[in-house]
Gaussian input, Z-matrix of N, CA and C with variables (Angstrom, degrees):
# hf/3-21g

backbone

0 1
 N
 C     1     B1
 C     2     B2     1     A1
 N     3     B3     2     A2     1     D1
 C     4     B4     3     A3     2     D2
 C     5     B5     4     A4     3     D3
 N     6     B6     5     A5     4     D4
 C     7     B7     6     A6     5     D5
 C     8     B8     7     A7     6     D6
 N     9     B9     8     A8     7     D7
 C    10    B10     9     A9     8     D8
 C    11    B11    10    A10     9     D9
 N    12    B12    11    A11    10    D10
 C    13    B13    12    A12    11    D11
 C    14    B14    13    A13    12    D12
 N    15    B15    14    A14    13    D13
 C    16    B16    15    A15    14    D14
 C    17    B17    16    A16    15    D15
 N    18    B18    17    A17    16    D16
 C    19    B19    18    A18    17    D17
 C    20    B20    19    A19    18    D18
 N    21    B21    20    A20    19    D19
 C    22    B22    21    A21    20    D20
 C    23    B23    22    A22    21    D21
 N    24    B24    23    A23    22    D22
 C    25    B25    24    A24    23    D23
 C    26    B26    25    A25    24    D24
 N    27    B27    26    A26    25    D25
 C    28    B28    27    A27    26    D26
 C    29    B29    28    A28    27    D27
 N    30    B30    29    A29    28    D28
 C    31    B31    30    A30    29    D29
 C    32    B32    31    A31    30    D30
 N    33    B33    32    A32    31    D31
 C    34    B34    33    A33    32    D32
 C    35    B35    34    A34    33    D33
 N    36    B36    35    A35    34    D34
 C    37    B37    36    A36    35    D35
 C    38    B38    37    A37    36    D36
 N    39    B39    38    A38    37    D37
 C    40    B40    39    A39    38    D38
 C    41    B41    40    A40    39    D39
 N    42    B42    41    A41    40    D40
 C    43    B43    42    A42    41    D41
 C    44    B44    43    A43    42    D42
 N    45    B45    44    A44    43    D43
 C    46    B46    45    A45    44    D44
 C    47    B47    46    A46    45    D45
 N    48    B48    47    A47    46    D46
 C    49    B49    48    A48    47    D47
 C    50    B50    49    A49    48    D48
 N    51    B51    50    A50    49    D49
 C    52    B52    51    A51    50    D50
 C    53    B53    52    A52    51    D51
 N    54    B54    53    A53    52    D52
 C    55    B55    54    A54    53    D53
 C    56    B56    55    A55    54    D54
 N    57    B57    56    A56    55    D55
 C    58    B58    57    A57    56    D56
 C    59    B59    58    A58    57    D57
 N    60    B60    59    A59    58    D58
 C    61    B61    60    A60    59    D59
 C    62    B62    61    A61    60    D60
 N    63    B63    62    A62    61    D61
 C    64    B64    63    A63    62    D62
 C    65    B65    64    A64    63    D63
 N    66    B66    65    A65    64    D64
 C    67    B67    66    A66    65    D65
 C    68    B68    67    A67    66    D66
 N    69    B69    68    A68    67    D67
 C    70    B70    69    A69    68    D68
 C    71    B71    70    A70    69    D69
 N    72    B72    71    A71    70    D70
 C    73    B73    72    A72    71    D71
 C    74    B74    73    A73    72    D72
 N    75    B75    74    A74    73    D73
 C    76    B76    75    A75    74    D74
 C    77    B77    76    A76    75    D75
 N    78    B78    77    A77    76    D76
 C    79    B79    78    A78    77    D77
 C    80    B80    79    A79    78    D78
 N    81    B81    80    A80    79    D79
 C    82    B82    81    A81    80    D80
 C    83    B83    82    A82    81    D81
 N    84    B84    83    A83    82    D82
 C    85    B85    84    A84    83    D83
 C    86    B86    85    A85    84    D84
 N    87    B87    86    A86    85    D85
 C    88    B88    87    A87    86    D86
 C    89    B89    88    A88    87    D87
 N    90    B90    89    A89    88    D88
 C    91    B91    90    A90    89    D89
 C    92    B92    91    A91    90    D90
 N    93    B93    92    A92    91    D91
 C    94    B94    93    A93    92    D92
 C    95    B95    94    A94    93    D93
 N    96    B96    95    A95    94    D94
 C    97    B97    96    A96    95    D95
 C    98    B98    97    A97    96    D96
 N    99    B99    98    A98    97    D97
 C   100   B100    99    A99    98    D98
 C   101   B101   100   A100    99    D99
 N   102   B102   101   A101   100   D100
 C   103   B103   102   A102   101   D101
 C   104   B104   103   A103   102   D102
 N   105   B105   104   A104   103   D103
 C   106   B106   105   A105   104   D104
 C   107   B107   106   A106   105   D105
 N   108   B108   107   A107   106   D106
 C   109   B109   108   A108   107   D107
 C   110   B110   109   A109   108   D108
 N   111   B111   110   A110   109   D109
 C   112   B112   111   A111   110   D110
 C   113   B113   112   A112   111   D111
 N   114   B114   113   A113   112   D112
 C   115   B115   114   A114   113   D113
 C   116   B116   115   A115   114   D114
 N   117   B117   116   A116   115   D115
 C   118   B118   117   A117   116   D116
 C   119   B119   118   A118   117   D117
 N   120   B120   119   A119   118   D118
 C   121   B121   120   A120   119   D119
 C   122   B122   121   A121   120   D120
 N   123   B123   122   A122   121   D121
 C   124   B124   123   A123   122   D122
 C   125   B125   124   A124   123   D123
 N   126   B126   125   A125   124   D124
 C   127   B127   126   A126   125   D125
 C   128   B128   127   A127   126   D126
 N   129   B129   128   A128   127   D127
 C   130   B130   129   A129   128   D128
 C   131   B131   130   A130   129   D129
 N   132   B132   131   A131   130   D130
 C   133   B133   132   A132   131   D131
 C   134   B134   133   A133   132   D132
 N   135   B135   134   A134   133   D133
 C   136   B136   135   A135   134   D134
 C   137   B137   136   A136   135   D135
 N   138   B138   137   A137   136   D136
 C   139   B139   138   A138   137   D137
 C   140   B140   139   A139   138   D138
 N   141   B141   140   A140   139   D139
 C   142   B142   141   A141   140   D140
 C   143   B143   142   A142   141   D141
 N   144   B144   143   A143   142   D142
 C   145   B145   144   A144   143   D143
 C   146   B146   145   A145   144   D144
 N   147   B147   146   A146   145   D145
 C   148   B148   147   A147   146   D146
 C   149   B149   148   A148   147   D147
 N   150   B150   149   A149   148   D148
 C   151   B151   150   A150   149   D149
 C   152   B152   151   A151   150   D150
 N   153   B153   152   A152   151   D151
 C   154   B154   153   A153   152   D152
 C   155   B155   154   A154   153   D153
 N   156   B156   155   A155   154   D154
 C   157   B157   156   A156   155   D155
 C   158   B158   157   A157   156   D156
 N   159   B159   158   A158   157   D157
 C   160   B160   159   A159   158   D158
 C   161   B161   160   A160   159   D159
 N   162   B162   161   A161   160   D160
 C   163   B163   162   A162   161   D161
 C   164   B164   163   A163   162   D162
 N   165   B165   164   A164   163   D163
 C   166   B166   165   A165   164   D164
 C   167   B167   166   A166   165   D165
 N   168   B168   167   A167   166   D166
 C   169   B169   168   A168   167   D167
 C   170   B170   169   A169   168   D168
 N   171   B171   170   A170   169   D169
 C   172   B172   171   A171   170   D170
 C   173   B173   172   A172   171   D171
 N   174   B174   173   A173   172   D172
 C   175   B175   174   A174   173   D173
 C   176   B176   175   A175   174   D174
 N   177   B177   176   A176   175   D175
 C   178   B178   177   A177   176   D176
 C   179   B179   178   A178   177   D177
 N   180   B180   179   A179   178   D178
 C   181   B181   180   A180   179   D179
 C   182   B182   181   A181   180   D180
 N   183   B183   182   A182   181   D181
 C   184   B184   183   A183   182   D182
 C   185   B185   184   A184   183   D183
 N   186   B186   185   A185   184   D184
 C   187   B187   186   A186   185   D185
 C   188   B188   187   A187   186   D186
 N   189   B189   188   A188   187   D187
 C   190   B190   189   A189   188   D188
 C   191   B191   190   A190   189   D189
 N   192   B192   191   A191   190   D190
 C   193   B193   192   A192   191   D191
 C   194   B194   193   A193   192   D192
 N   195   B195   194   A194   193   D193
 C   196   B196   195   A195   194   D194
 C   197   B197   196   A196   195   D195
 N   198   B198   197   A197   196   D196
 C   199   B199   198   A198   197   D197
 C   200   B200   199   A199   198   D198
 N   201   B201   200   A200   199   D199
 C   202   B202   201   A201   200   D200
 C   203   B203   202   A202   201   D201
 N   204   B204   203   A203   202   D202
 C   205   B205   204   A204   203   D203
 C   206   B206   205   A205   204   D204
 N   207   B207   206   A206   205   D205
 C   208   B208   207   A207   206   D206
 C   209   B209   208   A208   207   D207
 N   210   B210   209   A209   208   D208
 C   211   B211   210   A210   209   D209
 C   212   B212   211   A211   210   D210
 N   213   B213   212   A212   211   D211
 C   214   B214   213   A213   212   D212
 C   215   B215   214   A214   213   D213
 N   216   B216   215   A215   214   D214
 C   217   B217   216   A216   215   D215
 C   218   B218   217   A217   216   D216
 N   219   B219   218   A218   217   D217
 C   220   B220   219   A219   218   D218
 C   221   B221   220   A220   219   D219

   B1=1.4359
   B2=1.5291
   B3=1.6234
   B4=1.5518
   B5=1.4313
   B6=1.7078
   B7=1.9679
   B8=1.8417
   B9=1.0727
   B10=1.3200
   B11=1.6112
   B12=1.6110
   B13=1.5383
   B14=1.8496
   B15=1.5182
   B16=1.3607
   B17=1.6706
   B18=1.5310
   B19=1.2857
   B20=1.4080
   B21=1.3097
   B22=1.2761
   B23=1.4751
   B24=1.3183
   B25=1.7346
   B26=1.4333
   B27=1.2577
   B28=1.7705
   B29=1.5860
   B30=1.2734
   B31=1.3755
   B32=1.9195
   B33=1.2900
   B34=1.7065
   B35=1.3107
   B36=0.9323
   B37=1.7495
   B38=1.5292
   B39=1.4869
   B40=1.8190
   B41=1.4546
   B42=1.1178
   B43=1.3427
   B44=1.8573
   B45=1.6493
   B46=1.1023
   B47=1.3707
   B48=1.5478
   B49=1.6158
   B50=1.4846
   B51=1.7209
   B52=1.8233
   B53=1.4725
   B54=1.5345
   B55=1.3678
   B56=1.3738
   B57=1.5967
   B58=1.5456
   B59=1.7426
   B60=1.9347
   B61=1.7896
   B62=1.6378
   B63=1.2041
   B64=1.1573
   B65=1.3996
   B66=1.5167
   B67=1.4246
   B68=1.8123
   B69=1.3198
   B70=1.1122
   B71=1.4867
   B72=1.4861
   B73=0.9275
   B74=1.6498
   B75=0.9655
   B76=1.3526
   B77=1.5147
   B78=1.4264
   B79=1.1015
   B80=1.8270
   B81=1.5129
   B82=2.1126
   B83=1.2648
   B84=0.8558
   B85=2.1110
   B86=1.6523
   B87=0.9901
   B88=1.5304
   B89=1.2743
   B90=1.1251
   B91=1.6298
   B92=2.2234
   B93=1.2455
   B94=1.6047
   B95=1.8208
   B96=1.1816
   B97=2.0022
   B98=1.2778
   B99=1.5559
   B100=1.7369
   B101=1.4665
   B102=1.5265
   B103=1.9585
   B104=1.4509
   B105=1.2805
   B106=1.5830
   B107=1.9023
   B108=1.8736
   B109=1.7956
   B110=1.6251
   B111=1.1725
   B112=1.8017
   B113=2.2072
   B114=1.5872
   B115=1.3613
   B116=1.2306
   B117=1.4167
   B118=1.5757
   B119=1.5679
   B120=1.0863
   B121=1.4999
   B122=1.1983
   B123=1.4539
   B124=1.4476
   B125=1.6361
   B126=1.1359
   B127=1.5349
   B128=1.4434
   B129=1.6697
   B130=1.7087
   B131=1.9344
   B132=1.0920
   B133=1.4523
   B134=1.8388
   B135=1.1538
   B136=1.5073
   B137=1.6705
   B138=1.0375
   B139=1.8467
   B140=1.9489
   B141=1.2144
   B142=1.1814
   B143=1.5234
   B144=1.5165
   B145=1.4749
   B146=2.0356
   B147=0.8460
   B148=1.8106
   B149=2.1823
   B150=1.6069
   B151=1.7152
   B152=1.1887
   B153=1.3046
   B154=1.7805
   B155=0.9618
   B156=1.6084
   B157=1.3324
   B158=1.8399
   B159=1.0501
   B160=1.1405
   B161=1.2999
   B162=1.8743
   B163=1.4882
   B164=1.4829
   B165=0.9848
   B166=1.8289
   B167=2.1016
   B168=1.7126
   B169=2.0074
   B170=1.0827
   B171=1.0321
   B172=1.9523
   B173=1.1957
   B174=1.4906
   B175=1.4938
   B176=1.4177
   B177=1.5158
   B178=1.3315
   B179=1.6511
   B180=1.7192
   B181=1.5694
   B182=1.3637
   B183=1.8005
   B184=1.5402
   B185=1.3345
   B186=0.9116
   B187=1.4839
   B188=1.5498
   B189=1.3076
   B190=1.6528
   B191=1.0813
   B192=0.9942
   B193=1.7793
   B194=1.4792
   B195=1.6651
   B196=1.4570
   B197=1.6778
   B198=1.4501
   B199=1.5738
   B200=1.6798
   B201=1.2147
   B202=1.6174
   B203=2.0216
   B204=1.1045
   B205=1.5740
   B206=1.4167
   B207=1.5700
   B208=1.8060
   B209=1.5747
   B210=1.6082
   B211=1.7563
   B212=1.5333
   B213=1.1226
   B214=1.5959
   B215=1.8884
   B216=1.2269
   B217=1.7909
   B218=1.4876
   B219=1.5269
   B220=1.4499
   B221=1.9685
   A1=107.39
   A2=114.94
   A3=101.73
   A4=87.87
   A5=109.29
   A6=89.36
   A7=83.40
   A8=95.53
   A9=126.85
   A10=116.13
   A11=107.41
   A12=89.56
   A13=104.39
   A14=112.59
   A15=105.26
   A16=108.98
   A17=108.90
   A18=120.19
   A19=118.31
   A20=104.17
   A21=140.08
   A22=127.03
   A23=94.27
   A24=95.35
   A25=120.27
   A26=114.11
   A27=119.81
   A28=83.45
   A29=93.98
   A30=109.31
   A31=120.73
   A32=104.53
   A33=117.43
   A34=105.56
   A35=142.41
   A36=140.51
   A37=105.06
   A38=96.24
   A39=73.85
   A40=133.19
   A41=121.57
   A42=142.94
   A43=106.94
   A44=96.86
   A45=117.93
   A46=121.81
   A47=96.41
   A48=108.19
   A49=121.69
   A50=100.83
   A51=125.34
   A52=81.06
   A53=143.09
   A54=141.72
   A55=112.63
   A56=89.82
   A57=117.87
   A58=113.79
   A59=87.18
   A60=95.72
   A61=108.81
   A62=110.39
   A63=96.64
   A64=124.62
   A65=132.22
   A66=143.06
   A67=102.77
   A68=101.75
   A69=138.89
   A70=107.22
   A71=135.53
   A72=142.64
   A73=109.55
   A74=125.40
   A75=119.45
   A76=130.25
   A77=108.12
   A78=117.41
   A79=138.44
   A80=92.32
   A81=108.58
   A82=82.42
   A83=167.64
   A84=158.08
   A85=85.61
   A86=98.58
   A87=90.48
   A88=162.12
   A89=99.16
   A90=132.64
   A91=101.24
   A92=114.66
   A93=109.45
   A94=88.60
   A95=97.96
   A96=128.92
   A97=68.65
   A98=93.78
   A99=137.10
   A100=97.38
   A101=115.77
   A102=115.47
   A103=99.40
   A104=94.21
   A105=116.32
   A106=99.15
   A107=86.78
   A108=83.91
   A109=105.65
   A110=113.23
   A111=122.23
   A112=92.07
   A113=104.30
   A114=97.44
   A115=71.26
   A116=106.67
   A117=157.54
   A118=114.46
   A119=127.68
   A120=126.59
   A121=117.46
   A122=146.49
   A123=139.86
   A124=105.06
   A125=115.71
   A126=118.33
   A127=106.76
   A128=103.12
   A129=103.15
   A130=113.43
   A131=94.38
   A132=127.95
   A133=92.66
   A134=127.45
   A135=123.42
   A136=95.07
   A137=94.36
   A138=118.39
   A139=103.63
   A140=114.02
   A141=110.18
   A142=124.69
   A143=96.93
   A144=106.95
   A145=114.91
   A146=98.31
   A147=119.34
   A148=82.95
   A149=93.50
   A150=102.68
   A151=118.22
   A152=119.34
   A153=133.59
   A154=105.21
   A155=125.50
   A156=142.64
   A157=106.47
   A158=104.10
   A159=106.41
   A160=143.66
   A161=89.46
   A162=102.90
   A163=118.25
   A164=109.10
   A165=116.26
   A166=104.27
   A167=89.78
   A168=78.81
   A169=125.49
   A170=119.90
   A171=143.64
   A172=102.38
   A173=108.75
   A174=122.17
   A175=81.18
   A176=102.34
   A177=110.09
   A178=105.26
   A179=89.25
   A180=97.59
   A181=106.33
   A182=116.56
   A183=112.09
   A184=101.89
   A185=136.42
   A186=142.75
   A187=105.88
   A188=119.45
   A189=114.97
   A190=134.87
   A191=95.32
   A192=127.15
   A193=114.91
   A194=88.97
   A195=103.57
   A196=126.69
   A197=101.11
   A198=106.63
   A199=89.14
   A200=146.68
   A201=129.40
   A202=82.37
   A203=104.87
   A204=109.34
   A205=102.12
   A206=103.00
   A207=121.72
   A208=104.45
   A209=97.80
   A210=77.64
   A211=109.20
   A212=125.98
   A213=129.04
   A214=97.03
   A215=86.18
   A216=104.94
   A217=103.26
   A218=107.62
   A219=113.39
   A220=81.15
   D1=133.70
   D2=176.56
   D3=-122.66
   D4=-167.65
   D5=168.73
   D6=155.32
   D7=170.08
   D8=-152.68
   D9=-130.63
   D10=108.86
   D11=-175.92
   D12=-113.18
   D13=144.67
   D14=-163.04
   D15=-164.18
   D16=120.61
   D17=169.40
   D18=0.22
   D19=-80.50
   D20=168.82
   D21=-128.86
   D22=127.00
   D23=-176.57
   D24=-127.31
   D25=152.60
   D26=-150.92
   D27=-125.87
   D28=173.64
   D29=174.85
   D30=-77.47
   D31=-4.63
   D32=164.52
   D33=-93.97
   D34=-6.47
   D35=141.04
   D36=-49.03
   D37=-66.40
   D38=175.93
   D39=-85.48
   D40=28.05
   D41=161.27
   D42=-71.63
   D43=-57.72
   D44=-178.35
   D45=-46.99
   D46=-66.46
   D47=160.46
   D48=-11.76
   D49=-76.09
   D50=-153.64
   D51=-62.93
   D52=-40.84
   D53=-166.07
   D54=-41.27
   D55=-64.82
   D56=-154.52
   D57=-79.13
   D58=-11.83
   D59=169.34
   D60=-85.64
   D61=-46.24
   D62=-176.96
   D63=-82.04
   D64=-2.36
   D65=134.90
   D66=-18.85
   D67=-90.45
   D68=164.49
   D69=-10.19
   D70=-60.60
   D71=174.57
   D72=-79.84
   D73=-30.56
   D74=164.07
   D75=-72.99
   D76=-41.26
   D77=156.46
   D78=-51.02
   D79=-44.92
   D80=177.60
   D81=-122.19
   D82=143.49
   D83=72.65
   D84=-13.94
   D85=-75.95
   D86=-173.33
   D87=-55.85
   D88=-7.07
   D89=176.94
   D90=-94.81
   D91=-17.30
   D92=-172.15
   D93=-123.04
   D94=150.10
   D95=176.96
   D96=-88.55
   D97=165.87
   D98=-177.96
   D99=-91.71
   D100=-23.80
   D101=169.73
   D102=-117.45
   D103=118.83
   D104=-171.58
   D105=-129.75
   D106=104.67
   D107=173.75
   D108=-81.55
   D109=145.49
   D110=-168.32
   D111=-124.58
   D112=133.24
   D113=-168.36
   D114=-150.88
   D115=171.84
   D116=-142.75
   D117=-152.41
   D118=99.95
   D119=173.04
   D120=-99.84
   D121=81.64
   D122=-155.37
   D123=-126.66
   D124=140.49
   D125=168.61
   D126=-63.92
   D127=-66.08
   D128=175.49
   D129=-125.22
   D130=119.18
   D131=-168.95
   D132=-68.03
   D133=107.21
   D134=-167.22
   D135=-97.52
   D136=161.61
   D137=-170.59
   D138=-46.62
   D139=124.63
   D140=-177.43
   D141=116.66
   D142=-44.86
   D143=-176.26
   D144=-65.45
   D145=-26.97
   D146=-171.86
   D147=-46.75
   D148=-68.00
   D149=-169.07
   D150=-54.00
   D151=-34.09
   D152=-155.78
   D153=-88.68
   D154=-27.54
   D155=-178.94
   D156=-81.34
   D157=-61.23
   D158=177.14
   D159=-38.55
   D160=-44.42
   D161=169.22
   D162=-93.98
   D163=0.99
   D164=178.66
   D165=-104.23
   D166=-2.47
   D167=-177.70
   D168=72.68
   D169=22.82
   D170=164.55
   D171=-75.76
   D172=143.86
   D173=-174.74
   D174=-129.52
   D175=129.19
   D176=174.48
   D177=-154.35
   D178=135.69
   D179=-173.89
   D180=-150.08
   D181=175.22
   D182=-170.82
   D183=-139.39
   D184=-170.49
   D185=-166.58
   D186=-65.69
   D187=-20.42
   D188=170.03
   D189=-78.60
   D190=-24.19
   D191=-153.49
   D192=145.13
   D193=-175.42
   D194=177.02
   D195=-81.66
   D196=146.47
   D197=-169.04
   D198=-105.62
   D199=-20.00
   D200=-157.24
   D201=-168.64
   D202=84.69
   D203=173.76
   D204=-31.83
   D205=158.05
   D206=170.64
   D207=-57.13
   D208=129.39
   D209=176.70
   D210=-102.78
   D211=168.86
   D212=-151.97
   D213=-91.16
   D214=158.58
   D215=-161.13
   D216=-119.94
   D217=113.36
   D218=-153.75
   D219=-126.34

């Protein structure tokens, strides 16, 4: 699991994210699985992020619950 915790998060958070994973994987191979859940911890989830997340496989949620359900690991 890697992930990102943030005030507020936009849809360039998860830009940020996919960055800092694949850093990450370039940097250790060995230290990251080939299924890597990527999440989002935001109080308020700003306009945009719901889609960006979705289609990039971000699990992102806030103290209530979930804003963009876990997506499944195939």
């Amino acid at each position: 699991m890697v992930g990102e915790a943030s005030v507020r998060a936009g849809p360039r958070l998860v830009e940020e994210l996919e960055r800092k994973v694949e850093r990450l994987r370039e940097a250790r191979p060995d230290a990251i699985r080939p299924k890597v859940v990527k999440v989002i911890y935001t109080s308020l989830p700003l306009p945009g992020l719901v889609d960006v997340a979705k289609e990039s496989g971000v699990w992102v949620l806030k103290a209530t619950g979930d804003v963009v359900p876990l997506p499944q690991l195939s």
